[in-house]
N, C-alpha and C positions, 0 to 999 in steps of 0.2 A: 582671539583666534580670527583669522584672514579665512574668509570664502573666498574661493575661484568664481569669477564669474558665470562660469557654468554650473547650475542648480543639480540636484539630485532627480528633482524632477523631467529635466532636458536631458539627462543619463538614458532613464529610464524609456524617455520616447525617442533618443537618438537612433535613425537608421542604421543599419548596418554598411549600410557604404559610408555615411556618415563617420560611424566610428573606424572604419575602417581606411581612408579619406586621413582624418587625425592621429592615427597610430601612426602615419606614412608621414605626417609635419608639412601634409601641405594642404593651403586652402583651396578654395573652390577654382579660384581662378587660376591657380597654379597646375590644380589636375586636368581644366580645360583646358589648358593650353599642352601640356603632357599628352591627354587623350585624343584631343581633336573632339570633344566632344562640350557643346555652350554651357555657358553657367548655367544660362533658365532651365534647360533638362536635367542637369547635376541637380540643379534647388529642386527640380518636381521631383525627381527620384527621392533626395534627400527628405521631402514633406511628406514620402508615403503614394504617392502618385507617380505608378509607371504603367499605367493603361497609357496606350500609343507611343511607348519609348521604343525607338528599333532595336533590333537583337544586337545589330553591328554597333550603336552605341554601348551596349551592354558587355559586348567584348570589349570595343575602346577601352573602358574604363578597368574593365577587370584586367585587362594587360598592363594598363599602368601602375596601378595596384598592387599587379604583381601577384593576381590571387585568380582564384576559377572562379569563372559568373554567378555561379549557383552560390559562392560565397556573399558575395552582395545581397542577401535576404535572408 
């Protein structure tokens, strides 16, 4: 049996933008540039850290996504 390189573990602690980010086939830098919005904030969002993220990033993202902001958490 083949493991995916993503753990059961990294499942369990993945963001919600995160998985939501992968359900859409694209990576970080792909949504950056989609959104208008930097990797480095995409990865602190993505590690759990959105103390100081702006609302307007938070829309960026959820419009490319394609999903309502409240769905990112």
């Amino acid at each position: 049996m083949v493991l995916e390189s993503t753990t059961w573990k990294e499942v369990n602690e993945m963001t919600k933008l995160e998985e939501l980010r992968r359900k859409a086939g694209m990576t970080q830098a792909q949504l950056s540039q989609k959104s208008g919005v930097s990797v480095p904030v995409i990865v602190k969002i993505e590690n759990g850290g959105i103390g100081g993220v702006l609302g307007r990033n938070l829309i960026a993202l959820a419009e490319a996504l394609e999903v309502q902001v409240g769905e990112l958490f």
